[in-house]
C-alpha positions in Angstrom: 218.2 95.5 241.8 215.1 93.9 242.6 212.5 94.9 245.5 210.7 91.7 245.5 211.0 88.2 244.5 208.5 85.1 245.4 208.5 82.0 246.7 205.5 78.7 246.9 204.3 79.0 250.2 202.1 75.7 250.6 202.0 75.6 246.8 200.5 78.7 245.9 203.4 81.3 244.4 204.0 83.9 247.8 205.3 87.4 246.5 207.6 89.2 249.0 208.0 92.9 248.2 210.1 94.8 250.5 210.5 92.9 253.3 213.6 93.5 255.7 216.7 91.4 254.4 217.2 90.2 258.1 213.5 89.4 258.6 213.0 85.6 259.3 210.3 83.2 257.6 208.0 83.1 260.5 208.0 87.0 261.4 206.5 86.8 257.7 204.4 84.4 258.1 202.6 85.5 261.6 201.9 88.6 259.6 200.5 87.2 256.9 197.4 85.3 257.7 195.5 84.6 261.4 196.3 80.8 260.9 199.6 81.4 261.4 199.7 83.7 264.3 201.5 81.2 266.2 204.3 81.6 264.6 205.4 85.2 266.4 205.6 83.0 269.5 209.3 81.7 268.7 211.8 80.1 270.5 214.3 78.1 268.6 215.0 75.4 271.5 211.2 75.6 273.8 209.3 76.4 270.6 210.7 76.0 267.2 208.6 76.7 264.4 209.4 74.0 262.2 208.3 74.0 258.3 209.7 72.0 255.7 211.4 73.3 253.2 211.6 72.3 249.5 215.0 72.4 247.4 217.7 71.4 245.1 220.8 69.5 246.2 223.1 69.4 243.7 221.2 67.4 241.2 218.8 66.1 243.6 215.6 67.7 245.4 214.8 67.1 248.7 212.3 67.8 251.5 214.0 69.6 254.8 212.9 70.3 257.9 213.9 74.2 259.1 213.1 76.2 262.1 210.6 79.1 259.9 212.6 81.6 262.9 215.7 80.8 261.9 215.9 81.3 257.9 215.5 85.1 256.2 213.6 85.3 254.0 215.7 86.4 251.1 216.8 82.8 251.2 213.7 81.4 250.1 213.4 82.8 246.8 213.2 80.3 244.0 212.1 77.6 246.7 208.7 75.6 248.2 207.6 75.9 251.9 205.0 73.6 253.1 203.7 74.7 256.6 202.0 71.9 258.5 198.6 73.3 257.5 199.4 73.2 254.1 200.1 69.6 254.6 197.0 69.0 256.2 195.1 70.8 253.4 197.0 70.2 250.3 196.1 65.8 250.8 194.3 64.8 253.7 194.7 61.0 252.5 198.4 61.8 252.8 199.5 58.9 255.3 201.3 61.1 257.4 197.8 63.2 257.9 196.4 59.4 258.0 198.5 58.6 261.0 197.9 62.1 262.8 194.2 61.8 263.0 193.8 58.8 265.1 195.7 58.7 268.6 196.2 60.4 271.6 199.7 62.4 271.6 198.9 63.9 274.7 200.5 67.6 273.4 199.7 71.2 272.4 198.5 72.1 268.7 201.3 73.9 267.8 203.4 71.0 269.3 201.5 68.3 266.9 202.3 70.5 263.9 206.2 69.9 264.7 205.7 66.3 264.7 203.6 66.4 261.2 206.2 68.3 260.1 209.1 66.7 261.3 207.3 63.1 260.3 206.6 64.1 256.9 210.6 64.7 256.4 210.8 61.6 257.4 208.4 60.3 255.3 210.4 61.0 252.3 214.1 60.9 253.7 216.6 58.3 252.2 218.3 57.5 255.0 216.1 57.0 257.7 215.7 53.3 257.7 216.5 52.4 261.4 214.4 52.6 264.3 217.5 54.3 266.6 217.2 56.8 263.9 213.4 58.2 265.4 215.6 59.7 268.3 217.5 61.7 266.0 214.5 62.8 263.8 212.1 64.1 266.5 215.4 65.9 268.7 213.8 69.2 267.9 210.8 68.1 270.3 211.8 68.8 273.7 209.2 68.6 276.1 207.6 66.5 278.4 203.8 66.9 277.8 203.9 64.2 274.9 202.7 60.8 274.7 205.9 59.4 273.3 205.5 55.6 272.7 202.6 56.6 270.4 204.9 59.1 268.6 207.4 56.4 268.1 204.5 53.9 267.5 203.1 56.2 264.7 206.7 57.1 263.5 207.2 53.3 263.0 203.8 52.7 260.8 204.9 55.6 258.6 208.3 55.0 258.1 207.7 51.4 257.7 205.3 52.0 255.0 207.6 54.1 252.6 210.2 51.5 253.0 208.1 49.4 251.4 207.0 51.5 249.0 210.6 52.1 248.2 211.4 48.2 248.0 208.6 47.6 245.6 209.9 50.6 243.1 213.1 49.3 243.2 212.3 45.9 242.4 210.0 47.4 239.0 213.4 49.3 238.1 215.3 46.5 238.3 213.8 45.7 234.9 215.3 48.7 233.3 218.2 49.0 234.9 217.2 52.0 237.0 217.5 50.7 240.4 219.9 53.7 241.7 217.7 56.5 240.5 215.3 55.0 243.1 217.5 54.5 246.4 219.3 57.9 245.3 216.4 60.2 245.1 216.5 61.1 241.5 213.4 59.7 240.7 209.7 60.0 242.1 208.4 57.3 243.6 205.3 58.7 245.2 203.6 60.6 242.4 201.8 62.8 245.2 201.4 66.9 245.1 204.4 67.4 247.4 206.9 65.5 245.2 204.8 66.3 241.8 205.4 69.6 242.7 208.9 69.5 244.5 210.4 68.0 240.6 209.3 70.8 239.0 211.1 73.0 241.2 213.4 75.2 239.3 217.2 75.5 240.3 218.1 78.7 242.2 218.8 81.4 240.6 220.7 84.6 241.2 219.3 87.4 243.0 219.6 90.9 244.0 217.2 92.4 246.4 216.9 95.4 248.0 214.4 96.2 251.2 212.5 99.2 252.0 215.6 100.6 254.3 217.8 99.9 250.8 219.9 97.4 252.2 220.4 95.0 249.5 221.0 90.7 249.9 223.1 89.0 247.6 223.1 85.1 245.8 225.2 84.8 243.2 225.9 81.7 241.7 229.9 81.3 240.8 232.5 82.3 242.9 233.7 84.6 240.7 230.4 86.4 241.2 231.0 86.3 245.0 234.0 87.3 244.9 233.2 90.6 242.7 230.4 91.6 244.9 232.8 91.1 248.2 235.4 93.6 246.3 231.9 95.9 245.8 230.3 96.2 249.0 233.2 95.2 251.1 231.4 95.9 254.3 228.8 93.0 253.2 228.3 89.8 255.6 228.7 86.8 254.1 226.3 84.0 255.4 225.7 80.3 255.1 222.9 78.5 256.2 222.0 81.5 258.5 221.0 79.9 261.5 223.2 81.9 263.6 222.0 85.5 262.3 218.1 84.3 261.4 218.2 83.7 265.4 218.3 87.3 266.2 217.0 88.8 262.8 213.0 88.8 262.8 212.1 92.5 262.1 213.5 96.0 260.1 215.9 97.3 262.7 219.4 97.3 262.2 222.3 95.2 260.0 223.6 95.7 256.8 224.3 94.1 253.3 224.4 90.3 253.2 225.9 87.9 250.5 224.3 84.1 250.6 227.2 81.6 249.6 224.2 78.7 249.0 224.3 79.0 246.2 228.0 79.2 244.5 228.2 76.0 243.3 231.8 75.6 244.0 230.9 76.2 247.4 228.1 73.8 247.7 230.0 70.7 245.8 230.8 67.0 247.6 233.7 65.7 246.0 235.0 62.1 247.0 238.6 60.8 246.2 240.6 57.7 247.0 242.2 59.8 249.8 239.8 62.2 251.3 236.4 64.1 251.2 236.5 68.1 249.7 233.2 69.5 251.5 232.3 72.8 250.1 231.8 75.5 252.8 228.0 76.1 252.0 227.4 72.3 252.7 224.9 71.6 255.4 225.8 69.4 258.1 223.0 66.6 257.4 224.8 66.7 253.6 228.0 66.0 254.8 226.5 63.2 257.1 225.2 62.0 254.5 228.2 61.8 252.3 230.5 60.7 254.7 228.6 59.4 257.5 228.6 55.7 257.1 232.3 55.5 256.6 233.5 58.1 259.3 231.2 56.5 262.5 232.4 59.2 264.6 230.9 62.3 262.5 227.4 60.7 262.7 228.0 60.2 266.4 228.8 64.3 267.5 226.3 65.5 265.4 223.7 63.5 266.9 224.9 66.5 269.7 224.6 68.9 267.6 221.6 71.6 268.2 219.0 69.0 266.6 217.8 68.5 262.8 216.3 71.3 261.6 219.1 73.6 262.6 221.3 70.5 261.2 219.5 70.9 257.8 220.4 74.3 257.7 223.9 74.9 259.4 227.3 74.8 257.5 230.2 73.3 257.9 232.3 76.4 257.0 230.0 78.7 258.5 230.3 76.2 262.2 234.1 76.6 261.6 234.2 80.9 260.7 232.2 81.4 264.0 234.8 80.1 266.1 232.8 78.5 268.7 234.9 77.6 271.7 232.5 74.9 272.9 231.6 73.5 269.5 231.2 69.8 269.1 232.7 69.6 265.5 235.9 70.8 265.9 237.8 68.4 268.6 236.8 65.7 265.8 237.5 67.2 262.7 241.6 67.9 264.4 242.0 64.3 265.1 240.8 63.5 261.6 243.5 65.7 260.8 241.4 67.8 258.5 242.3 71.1 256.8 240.7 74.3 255.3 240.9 75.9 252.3 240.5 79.4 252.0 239.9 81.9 249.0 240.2 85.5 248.1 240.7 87.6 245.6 244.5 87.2 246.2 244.5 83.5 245.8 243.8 80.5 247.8 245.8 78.9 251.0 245.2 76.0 253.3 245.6 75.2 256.7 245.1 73.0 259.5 242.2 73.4 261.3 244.1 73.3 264.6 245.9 76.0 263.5 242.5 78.0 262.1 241.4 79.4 265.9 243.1 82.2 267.1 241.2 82.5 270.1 238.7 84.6 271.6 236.4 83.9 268.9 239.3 84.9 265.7 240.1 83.4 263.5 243.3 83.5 260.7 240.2 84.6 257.9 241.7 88.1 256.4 239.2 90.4 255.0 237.5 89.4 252.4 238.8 85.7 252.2 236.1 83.6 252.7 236.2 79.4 253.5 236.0 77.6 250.2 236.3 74.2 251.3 237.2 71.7 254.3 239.3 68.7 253.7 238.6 65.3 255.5 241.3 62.6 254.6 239.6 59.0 254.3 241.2 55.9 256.5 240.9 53.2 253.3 242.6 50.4 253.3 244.5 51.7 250.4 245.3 55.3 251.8 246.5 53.5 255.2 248.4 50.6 253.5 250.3 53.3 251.3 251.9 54.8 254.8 252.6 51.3 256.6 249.5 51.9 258.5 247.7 48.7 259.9 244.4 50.8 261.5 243.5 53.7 262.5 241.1 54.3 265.4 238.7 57.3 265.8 236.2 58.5 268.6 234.4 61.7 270.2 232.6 62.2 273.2 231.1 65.2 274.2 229.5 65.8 278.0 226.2 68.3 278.3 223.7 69.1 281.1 221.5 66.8 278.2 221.9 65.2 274.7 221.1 68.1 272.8 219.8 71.9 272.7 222.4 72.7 275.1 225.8 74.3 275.3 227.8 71.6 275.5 230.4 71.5 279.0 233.6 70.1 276.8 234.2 67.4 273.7 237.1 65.3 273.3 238.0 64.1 269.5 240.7 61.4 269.3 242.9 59.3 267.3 245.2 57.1 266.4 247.4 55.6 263.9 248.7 52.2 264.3 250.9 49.8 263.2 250.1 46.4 264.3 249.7 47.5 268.3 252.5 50.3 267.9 251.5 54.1 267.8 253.0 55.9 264.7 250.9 59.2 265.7 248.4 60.5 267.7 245.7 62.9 268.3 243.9 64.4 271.2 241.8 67.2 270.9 239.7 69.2 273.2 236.8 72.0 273.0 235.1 74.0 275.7 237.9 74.0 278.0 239.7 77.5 276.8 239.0 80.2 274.5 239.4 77.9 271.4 239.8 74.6 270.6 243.3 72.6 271.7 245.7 70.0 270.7 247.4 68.3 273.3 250.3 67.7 271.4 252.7 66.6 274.2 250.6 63.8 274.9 250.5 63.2 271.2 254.2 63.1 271.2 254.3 60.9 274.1 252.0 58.4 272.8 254.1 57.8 269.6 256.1 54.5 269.5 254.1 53.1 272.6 251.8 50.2 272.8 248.2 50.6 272.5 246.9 49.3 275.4 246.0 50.2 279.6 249.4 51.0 280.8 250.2 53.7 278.0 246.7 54.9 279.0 247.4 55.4 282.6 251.2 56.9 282.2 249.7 59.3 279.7 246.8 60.8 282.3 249.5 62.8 284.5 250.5 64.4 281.1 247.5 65.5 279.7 246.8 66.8 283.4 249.6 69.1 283.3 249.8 69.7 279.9 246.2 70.7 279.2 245.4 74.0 280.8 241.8 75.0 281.3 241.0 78.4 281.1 237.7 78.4 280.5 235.9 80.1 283.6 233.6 77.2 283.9 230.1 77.7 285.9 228.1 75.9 288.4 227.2 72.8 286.9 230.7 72.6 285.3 233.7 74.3 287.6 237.1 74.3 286.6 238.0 71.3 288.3 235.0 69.3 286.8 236.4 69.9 283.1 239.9 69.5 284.5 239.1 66.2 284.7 236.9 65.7 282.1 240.1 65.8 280.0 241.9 62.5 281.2 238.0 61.0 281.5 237.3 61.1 278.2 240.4 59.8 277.0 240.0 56.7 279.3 236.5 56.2 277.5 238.6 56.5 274.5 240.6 53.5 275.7 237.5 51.5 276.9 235.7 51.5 273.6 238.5 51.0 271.7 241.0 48.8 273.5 242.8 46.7 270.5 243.9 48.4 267.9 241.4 46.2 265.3 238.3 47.6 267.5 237.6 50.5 265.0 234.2 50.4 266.1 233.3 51.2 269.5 232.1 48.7 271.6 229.4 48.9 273.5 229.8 49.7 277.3 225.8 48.8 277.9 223.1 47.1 276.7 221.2 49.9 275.4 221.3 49.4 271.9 220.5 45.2 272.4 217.2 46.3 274.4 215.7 49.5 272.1 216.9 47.3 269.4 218.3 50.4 267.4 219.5 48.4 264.8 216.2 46.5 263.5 215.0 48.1 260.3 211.5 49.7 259.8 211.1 47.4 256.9 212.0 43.9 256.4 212.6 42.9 253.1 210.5 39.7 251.6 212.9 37.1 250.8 212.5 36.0 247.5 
């Protein structure tokens, strides 16, 4: 085994040598030079420490945003960091640095380096096309010494300008027929360092490293590999994205082995199929929005309430589900899109639903040494529907917090239906942060099949789900009992209101929010020919 292995920090090549396995990036970095002494000041909601990170995505490389406190360091290897000085230095005439230098943001120094950072990730997303959008790109700000018009001002002018940029590339690979490398990211359209240097990135490779205490971290790359090393150091801990264990790693003490699942590419695979989405288990959660988002409304929609984008860009979907969160936002929705999980071991592979995947009390049915392979999402075409007699399908979450994100959340409600023409055929109702797990309220479900979907079935179904649905959940001051009691019928009524005919499969709008921010107009406009 190896005792080092390196990494480009700002584009020069960083060699780590025996660093702890459990240390974070930005423990490392507040060590290794003066400039970035700030970063030993941590704290992943008040003061995140926010670098972007350069990697492969499958066959694609990409720029993300990451909390330097909540990734180890082992999980760098093979990859680029660009801190926001390194930005600054590396092109000054960058127009992110451009838009930075003029302005007053009205907020700290080591707050201004989030927003460079989060704005040049931005800069070079795909998907960020819409001014609602800037919300969810700049969630990982929270505070109120900022000047935020001029953020969202400067936001505007820079996202605005790569749109165009975009627009004109396309239109010179129309010529040769290679439109889709452009809007896909498989080509480089700004011929600057950052993406110059981001192509030549090298896939990641396997590794094997060993700290100074001789505790070793593992990343193969097959999951026969993973499963070999499980069988080897059985007491190992297998981890994801890492968000959950960077947050309290940071120096030597204490922990064991660790095996990274990142990259196994069985594990880190999107598959898409007339019936339903495979996500692999080391999938982030922007990935899957990504994949899935624009046809499943309601998975964009929690995760903008999810902890905020850089932990997004990190956290998996199989590593949300294997910590068995009680008050997560994910799970409510992923039950009523009647998802399952697939599981693997050395002794084979099985599936279940994930309503049946809690246990409670933070267990789950995972066996030792059976790990989550994939998660399941079946797709509500036209085609898959029509095959069962089904006329529409309706979908919705709603989660309730003390605020929109960075917050435990005080319960979520997922729901849906399937319809044919205004009758039922099957229901579901799902609810977190009311007991020890995640619920199903299946009596309600069964009561709701072969009704009408309308106000009365709505109203005869609340005294159900109020004796049905137990919450045993101690609650606290902000949210007693009682509040989340009723939380349950609440958010089912909601349900209702945005979706009141069974053709409304996207929500309507109970304000006029979205017609005054204009959330909808594009950053770019696109010439008409």
């Amino acid at each position: 085994m190896q005792s080092w292995f390196s990494f480009e920090l700002d584009g020069e090549i960083c060699r780590v040598e025996r660093e702890p396995t459990r240390g974070n990036l930005a423990t490392f970095l507040a060590g290794l030079d003066p400039c970035f002494a700030h970063f030993a000041e941590h704290d992943p909601l008040l003061a995140p420490r926010l670098v972007v990170l350069g990697t492969h995505e499958g066959d694609r490389h990409r720029f993300r945003i990451v909390d330097a406190g909540l990734v180890l360091l082992p999980m760098l290897a093979d990859r680029q960091v660009w801190t926001p000085e390194g930005i600054r230095n590396a092109e000054p005439e960058h127009p992110v640095n451009l838009a930075f230098q003029q302005g007053s943001f009205e907020c700290s120094p080591e707050r201004l380096d989030s927003l460079i950072a989060l704005t040049f990730e931005g800069y070079y997303r795909l998907d960020l096309r819409r001014q609602g959008q800037i919300n969810d790109q700049y969630d990982a700000v929270v505070t109120r010494t900022a000047h935020v018009p001029a953020i969202r001002e400067t936001a505007l002018q820079v996202f605005a300008s790569t749109e165009q940029l975009r627009h004109e590339a396309a239109r010179k690979a129309e010529r040769s027929g290679d439109e889709s490398t452009v809007w896909t990211g498989k080509r480089d359209i700004f011929g600057d360092r950052f993406t110059r240097q981001l192509f030549r990135l090298p896939e990641g490779r396997a590794l094997q490293y060993v700290d100074a205490e001789k505790r070793r971290f593992f990343r193969p790359e097959t999951l026969v590999d993973l499963i070999k090393l499980k069988r080897e150091y059985p007491g190992a801990l297998f981890i994801a994205g890492g968000t959950g264990l960077g947050r309290f790693a940071g120096g030597a003490e204490g922990g064991g082995d660790l095996i990274s699942l990142e990259s196994v590419k069985e594990l880190s695979s999107l598959v898409t199929t007339e019936d339903h989405w495979e996500i692999g288990a080391a999938v982030s959660l922007t990935q899957t929005a990504e994949h899935i988002g624009r046809e499943c409304l309601a998975f964009n929609k929690v995760l903008r309430r999810f902890a905020s984008r850089p932990v997004r860009n990190r956290a998996t979907l199989g590593g949300y589900l294997a910590t068995a969160w009680a008050s997560g936002q994910l799970a409510p929705l992923l039950m009523a899109l009647n998802a399952r999980v697939r599981l693997i071991s050395a002794d084979g592979e099985r599936d279940a639903p994930v309503s049946q995947f809690y246990a409670g009390r933070g267990r789950t049915i995972l066996q030792p040494g059976e790990i989550i392979r994939s998660i399941l999402i079946p797709r509500a075409t036209e085609h898959a529907l029509s095959a069962r007699g089904i006329t529409s399908r309706l979908c919705d979450v709603y989660t309730v917090g003390p605020r929109r994100t960075g917050c435990e959340p005080y319960a979520t409600g997922g729901f849906a239906l399937e319809l044919r023409d205004r009758r039922i055929t099957k229901a579901w109702i799902a609810y977190s942060g009311i007991a020890d797990a995640p619920v199903r309220a299946r009596e309600a479900e069964d009561f709701l099949a072969g009704k009408n979907w309308e106000e009365s079935t709505v109203i005869e179904t609340l005294p159900i789900l109020s004796r049905s649905v137990e919450v045993t959940m101690p609650g606290s001051a902000h949210a007693p009992a009682g509040y989340l009691k009723q939380l349950v019928g609440t958010l089912f009524q909601k349900f209702h209101h945005q979706h009141p005919r069974p053709d409304a499969v996207r929500p309507e709008s109970l304000t006029a929010t979205g017609e005054f921010a204009r959330l909808d107009e594009a950053f770019f406009q696109t010439p008409r020919a």
